[in-house]
ZADO-1210 file (C-alpha; in nm, 4 decimals, padded with zeros to 6 digits):
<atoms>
<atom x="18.1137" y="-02.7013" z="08.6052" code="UNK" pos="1"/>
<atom x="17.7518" y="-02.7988" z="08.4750" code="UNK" pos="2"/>
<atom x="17.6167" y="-02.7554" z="08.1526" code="UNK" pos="3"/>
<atom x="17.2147" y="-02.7626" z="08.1262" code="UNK" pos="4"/>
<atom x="17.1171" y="-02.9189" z="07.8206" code="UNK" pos="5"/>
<atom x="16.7660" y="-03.0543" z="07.7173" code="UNK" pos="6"/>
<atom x="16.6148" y="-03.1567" z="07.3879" code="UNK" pos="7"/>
<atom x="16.2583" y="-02.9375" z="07.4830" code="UNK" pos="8"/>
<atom x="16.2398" y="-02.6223" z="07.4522" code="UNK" pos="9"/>
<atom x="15.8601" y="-02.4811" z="07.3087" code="UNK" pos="10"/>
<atom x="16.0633" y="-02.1731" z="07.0877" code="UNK" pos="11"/>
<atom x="16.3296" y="-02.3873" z="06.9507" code="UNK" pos="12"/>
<atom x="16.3076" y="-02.7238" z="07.0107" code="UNK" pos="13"/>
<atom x="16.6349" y="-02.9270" z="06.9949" code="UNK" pos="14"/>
<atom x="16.8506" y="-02.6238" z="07.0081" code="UNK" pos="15"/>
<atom x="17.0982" y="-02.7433" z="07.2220" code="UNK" pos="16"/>
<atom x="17.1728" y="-02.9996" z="06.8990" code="UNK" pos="17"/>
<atom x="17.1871" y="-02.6962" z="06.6151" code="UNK" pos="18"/>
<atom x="17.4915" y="-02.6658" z="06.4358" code="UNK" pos="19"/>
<atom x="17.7663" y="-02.4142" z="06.4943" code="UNK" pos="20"/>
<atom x="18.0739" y="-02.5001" z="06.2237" code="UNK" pos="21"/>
<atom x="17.9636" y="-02.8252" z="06.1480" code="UNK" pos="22"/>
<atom x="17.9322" y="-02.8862" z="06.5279" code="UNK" pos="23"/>
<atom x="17.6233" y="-02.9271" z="06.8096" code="UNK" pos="24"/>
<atom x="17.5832" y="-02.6019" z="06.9556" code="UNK" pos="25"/>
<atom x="17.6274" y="-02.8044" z="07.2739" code="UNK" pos="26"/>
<atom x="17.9479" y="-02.9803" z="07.2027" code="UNK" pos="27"/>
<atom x="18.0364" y="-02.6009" z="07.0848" code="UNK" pos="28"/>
<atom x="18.0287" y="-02.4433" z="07.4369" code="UNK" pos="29"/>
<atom x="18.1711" y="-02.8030" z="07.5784" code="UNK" pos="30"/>
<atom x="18.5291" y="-02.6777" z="07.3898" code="UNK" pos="31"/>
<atom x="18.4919" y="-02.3084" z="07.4980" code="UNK" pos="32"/>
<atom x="18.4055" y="-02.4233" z="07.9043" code="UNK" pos="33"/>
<atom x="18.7198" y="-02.6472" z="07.9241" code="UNK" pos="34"/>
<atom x="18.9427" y="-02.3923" z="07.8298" code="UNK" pos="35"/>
<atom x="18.8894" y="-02.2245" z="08.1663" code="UNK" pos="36"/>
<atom x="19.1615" y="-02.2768" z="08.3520" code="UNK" pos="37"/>
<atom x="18.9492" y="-02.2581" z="08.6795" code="UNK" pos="38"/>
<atom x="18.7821" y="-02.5963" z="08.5986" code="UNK" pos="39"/>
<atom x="18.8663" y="-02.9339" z="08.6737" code="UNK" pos="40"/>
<atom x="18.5497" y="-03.0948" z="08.5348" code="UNK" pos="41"/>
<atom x="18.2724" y="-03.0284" z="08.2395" code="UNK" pos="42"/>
<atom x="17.9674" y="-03.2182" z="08.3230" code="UNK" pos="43"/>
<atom x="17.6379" y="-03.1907" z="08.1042" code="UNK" pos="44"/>
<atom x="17.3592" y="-03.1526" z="08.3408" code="UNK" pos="45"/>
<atom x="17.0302" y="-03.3452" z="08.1173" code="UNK" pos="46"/>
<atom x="16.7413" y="-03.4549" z="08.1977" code="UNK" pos="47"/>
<atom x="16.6393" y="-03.9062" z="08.2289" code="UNK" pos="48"/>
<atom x="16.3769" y="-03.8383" z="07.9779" code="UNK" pos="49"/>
<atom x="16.3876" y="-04.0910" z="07.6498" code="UNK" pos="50"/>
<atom x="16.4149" y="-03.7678" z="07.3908" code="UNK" pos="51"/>
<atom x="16.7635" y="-03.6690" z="07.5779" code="UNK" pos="52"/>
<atom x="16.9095" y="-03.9837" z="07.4883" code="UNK" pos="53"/>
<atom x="17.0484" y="-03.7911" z="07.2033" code="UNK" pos="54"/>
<atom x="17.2809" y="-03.5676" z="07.4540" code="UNK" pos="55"/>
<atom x="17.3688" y="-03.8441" z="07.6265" code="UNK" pos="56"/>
<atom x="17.5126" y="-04.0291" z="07.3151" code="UNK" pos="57"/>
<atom x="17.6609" y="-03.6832" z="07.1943" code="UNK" pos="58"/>
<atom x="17.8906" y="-03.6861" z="07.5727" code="UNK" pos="59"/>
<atom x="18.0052" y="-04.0302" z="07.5007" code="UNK" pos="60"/>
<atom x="18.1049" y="-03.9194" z="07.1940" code="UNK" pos="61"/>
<atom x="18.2918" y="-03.6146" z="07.2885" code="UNK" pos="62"/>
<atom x="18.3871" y="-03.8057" z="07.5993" code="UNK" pos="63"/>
<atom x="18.2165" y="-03.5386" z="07.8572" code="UNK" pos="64"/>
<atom x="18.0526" y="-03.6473" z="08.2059" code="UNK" pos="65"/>
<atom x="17.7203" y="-03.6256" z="08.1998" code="UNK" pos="66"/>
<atom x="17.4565" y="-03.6361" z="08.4400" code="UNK" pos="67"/>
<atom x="17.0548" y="-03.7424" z="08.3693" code="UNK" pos="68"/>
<atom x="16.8458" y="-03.5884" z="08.6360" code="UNK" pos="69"/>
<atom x="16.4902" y="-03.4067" z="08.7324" code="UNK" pos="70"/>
<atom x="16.3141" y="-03.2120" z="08.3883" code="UNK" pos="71"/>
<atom x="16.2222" y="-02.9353" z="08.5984" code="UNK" pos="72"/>
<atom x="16.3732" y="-02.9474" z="08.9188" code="UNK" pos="73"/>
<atom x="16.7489" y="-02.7819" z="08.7868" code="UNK" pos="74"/>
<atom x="16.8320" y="-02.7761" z="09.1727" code="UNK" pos="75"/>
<atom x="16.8148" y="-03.1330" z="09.2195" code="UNK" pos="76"/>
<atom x="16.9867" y="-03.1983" z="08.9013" code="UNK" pos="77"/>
<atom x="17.2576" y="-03.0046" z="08.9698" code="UNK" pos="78"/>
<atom x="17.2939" y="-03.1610" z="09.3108" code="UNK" pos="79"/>
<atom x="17.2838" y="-03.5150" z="09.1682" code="UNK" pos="80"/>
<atom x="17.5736" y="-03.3842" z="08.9183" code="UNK" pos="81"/>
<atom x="17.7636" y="-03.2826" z="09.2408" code="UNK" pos="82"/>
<atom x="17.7549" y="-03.5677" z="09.3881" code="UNK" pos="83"/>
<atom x="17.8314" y="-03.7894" z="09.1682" code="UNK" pos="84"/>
<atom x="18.1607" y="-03.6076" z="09.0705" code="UNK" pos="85"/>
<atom x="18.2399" y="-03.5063" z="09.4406" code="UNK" pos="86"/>
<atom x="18.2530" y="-03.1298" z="09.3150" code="UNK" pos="87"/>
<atom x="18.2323" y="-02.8916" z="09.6706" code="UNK" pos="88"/>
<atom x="18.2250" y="-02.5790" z="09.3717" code="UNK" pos="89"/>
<atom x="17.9409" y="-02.5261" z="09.0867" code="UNK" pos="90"/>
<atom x="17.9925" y="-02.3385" z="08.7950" code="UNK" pos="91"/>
<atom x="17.6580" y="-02.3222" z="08.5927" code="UNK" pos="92"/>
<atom x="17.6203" y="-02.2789" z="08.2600" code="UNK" pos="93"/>
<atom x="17.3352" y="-02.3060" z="08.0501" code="UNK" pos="94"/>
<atom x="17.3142" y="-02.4736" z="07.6590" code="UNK" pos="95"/>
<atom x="17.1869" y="-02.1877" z="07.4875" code="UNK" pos="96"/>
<atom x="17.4446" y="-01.9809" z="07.5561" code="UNK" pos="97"/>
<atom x="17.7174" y="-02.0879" z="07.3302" code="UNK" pos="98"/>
<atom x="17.9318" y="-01.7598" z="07.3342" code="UNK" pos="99"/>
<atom x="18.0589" y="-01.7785" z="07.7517" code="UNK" pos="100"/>
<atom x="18.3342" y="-01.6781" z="07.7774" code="UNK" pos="101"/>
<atom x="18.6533" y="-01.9047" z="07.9608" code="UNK" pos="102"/>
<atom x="18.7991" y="-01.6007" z="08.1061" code="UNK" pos="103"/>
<atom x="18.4611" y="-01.4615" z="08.2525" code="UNK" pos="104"/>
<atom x="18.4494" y="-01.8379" z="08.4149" code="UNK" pos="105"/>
<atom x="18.7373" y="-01.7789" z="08.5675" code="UNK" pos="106"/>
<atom x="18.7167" y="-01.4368" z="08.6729" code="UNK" pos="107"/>
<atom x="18.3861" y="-01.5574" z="08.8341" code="UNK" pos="108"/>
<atom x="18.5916" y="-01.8562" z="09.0020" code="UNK" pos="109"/>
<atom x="18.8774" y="-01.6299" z="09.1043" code="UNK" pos="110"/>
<atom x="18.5708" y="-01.3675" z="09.2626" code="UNK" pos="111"/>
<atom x="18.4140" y="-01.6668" z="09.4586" code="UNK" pos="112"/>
<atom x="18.7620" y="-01.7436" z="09.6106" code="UNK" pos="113"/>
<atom x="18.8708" y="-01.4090" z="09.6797" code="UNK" pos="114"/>
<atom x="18.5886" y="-01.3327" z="09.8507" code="UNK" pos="115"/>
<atom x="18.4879" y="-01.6432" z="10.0539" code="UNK" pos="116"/>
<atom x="18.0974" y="-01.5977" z="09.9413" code="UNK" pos="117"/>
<atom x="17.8900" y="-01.8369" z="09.9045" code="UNK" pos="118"/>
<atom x="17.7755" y="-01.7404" z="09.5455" code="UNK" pos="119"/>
<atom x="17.9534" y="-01.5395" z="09.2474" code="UNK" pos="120"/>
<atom x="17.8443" y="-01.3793" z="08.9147" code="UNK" pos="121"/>
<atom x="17.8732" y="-01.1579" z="08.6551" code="UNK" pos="122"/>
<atom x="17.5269" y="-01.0661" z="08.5906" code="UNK" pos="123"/>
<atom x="17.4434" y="-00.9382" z="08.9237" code="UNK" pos="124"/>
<atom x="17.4207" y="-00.6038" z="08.7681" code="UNK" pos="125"/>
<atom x="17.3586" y="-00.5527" z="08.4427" code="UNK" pos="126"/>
<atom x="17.6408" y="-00.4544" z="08.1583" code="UNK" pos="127"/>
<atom x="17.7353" y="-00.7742" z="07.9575" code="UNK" pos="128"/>
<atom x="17.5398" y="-00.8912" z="07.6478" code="UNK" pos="129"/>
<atom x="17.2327" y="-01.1614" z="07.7913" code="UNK" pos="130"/>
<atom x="17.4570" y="-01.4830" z="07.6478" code="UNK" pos="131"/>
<atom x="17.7662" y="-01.4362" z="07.8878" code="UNK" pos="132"/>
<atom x="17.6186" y="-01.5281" z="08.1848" code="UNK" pos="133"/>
<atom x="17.8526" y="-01.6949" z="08.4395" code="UNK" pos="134"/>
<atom x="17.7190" y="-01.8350" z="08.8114" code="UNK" pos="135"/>
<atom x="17.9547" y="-02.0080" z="09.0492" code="UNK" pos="136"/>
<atom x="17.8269" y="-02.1179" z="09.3795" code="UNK" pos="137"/>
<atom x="17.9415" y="-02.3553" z="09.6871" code="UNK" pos="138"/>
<atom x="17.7307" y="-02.6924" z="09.7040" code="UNK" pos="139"/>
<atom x="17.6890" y="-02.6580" z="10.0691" code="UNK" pos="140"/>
<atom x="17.4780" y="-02.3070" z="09.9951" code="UNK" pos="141"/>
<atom x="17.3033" y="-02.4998" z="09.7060" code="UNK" pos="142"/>
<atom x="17.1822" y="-02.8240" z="09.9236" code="UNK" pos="143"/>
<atom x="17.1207" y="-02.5361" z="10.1713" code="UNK" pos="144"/>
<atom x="16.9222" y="-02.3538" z="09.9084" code="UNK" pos="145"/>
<atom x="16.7517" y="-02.6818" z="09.8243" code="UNK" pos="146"/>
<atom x="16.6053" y="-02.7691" z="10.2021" code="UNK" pos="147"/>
<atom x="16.4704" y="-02.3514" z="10.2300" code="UNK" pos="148"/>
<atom x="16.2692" y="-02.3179" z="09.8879" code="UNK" pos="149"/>
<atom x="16.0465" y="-02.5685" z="09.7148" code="UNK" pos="150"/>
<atom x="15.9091" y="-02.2835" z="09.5078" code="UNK" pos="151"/>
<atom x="15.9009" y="-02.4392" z="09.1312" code="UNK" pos="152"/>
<atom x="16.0380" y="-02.1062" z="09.0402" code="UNK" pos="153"/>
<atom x="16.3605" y="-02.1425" z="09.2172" code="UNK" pos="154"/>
<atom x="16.4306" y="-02.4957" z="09.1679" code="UNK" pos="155"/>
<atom x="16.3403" y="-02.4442" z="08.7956" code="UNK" pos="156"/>
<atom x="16.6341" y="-02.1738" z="08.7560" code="UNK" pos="157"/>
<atom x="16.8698" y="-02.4288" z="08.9550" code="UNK" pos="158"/>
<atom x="17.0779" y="-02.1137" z="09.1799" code="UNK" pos="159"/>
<atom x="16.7565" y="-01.8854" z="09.1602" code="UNK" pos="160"/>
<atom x="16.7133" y="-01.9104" z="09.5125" code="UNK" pos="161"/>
<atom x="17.0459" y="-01.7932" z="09.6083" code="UNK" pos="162"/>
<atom x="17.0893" y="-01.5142" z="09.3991" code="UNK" pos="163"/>
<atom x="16.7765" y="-01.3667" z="09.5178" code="UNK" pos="164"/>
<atom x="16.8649" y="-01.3958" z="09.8691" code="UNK" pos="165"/>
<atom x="17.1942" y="-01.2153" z="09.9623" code="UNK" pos="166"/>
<atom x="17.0595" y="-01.1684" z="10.3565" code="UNK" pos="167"/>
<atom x="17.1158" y="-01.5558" z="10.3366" code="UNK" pos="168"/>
<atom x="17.4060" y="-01.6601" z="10.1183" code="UNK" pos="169"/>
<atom x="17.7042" y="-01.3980" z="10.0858" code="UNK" pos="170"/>
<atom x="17.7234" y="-01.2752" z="09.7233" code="UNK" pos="171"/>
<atom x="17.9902" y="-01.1252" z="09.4800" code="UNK" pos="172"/>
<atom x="17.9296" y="-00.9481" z="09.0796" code="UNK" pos="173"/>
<atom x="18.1150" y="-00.8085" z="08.8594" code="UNK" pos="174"/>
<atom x="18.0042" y="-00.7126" z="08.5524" code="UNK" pos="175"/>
<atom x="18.1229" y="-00.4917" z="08.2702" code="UNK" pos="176"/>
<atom x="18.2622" y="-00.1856" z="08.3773" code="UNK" pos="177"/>
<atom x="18.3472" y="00.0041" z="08.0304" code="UNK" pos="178"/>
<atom x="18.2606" y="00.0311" z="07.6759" code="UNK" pos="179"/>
<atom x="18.4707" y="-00.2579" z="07.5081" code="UNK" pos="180"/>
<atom x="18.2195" y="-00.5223" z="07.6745" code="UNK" pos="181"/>
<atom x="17.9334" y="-00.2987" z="07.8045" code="UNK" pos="182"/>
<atom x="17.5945" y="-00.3416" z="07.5801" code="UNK" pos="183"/>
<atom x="17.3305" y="-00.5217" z="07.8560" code="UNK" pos="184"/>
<atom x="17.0761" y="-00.5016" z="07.5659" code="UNK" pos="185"/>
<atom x="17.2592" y="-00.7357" z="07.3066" code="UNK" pos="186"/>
<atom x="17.1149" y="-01.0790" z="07.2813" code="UNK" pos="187"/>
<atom x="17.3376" y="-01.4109" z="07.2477" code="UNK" pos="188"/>
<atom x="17.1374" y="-01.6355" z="07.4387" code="UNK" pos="189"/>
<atom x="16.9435" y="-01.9062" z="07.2057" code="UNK" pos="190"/>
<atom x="16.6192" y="-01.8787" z="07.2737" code="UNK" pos="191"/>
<atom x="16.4427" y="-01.8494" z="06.8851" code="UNK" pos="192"/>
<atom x="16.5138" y="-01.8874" z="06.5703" code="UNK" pos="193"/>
<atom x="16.6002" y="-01.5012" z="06.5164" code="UNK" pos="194"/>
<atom x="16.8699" y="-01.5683" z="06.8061" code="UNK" pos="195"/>
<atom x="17.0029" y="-01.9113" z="06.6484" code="UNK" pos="196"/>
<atom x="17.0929" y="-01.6586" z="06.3610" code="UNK" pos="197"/>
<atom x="17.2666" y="-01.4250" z="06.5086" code="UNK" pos="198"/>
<atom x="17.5043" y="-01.6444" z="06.7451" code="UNK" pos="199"/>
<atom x="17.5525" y="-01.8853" z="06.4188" code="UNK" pos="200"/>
<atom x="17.6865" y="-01.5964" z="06.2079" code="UNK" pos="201"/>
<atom x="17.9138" y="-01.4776" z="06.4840" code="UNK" pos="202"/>
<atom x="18.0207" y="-01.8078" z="06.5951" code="UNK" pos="203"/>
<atom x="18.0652" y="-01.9573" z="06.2895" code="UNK" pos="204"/>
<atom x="18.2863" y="-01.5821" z="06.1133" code="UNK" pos="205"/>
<atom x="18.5233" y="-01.5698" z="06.4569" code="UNK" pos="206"/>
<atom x="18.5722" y="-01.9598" z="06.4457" code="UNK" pos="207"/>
<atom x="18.6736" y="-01.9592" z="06.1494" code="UNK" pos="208"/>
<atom x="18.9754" y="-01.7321" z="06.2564" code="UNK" pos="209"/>
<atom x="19.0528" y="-01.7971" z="06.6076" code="UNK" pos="210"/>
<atom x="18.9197" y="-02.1111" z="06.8117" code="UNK" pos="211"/>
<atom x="18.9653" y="-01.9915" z="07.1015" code="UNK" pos="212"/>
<atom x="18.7874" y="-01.6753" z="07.0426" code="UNK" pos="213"/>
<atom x="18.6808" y="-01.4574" z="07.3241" code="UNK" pos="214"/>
<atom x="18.4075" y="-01.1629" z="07.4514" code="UNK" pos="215"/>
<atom x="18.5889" y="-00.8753" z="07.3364" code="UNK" pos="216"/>
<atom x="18.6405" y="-00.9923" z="06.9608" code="UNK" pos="217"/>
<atom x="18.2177" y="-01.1021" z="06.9844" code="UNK" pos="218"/>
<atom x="18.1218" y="-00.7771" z="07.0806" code="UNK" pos="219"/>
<atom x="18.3297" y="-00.5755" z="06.8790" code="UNK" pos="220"/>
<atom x="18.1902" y="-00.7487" z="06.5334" code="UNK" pos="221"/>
<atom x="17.8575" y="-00.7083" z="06.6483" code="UNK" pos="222"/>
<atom x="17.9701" y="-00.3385" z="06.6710" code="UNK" pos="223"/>
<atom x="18.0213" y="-00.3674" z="06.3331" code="UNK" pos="224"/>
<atom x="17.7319" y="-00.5064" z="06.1875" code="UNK" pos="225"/>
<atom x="17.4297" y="-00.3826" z="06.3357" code="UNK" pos="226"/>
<atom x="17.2381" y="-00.5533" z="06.0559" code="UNK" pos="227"/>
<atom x="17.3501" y="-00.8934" z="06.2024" code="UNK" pos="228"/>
<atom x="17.2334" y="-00.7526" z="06.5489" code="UNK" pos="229"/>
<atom x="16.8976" y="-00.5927" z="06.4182" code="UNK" pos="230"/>
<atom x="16.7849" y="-00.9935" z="06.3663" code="UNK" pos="231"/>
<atom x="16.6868" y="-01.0922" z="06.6701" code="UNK" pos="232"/>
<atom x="16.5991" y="-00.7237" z="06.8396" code="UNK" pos="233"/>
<atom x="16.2583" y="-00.7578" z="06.8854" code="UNK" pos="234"/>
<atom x="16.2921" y="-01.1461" z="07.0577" code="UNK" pos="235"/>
<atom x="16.1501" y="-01.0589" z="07.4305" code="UNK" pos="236"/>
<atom x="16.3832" y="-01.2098" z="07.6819" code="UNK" pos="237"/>
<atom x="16.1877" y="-01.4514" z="07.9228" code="UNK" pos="238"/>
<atom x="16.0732" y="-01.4099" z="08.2604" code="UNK" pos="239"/>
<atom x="16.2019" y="-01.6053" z="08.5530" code="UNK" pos="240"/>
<atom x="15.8984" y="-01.8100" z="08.5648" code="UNK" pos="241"/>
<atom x="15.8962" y="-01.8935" z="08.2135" code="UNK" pos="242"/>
<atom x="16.0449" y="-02.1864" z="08.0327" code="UNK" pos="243"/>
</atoms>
């Protein structure tokens, strides 16, 4: 499984390093990712520029692989994490999205298996709150991926390329399917300030009771206070081709 994690970021700079009880946000969804069952491996995919230093020294700490690669070429990166841990399976993850779920890894491993295909997720189709994105994907597709697009878009976005092209690579979603996790409009992904807010006060309120916290128990607070979720309702969620 990779992690993306970079100090830039022109909305929030240095998110990925924000507290969540007392913690980095990153080191945060480090804990939650290796409680999947599916994975044999957490590696932090960063960048080789001198400002990520920072996450490096934060994965030593924490002892988590890490891998310094390309600022803006997430397909190579994620290759060069690969290969240096001999994975023939991706799971990608991204660092401002703190609130993933283990068991919608897994599910997304288990869907990947079960169906042979070449690429897996559980935003295919929209249902679950933008945060609990999950994409799991054979390396062979991905270095296949990586020869058929140069298109800064797609290698920006890392699996971009093959989850816009199911004629090419064989693809399997699943998504949420009833009302205890269905709200497609609710935002957990860190992209602003207004966001940091929101996914502090929820991480930091179901942390404090249960660790190992999961969807269900985010969603259903949230369903509770729709002042908390009123903070960050007017953040516009980015386009493909943005940063």
């Amino acid at each position: 499984m990779t992690i993306e994690a970079r100090m830039a970021s022109e909305r929030l700079p240095g998110k990925v390093m924000l507290p969540l009880a007392g913690e980095p946000m990153l080191q945060r969804l480090v804990e939650r990712a290796r409680r999947a069952s599916s994975v044999d491996l957490v590696i932090v995919a960063t960048t080789d520029r001198p400002a990520d230093r920072i996450i490096l020294d934060l994965c030593d700490r924490i002892g988590c692989p890490v891998h310094a690669g390309p600022v803006d070429d997430i397909t190579e990166r994620l290759l060069g994490a690969a290969r240096r841990y001999d994975a023939d399976v991706l799971v990608q993850l991204t660092g401002d999205n703190p609130l993933v779920d283990p068991g919608h890894i897994d599910a997304t491993v288990a869907l990947l298996h079960k169906r042979e295909c070449d690429y897996a997720a559980n935003n295919l189709v929209p249902g679950l709150p933008i945060g609990f994105d999950v994409r799991a994907f054979r390396v062979a597709a991905l270095e296949r991926s990586s020869i058929l697009s140069s298109d800064p878009v797609d290698r920006v976005h890392g699996s971009y390329f093959l989850a816009r092209h199911p004629e090419l690579f064989s693809q399997a979603g699943w998504t949420a399917d009833d009302g205890a996790l269905r709200w497609p409009d609710l935002r957990l992904t860190v992209d602003e300030p207004a966001d940091y807010e929101l996914v502090r006060r929820t991480f930091e309120t179901l942390h404090a009771e249960n660790r190992d916290f999961r969807a269900e128990a985010v969603v259903a607070l949230l369903r509770q206070r729709p002042d908390w979720v009123a903070l960050n309702a007017t953040v516009r969620q980015k386009a493909a081709a943005e940063r």
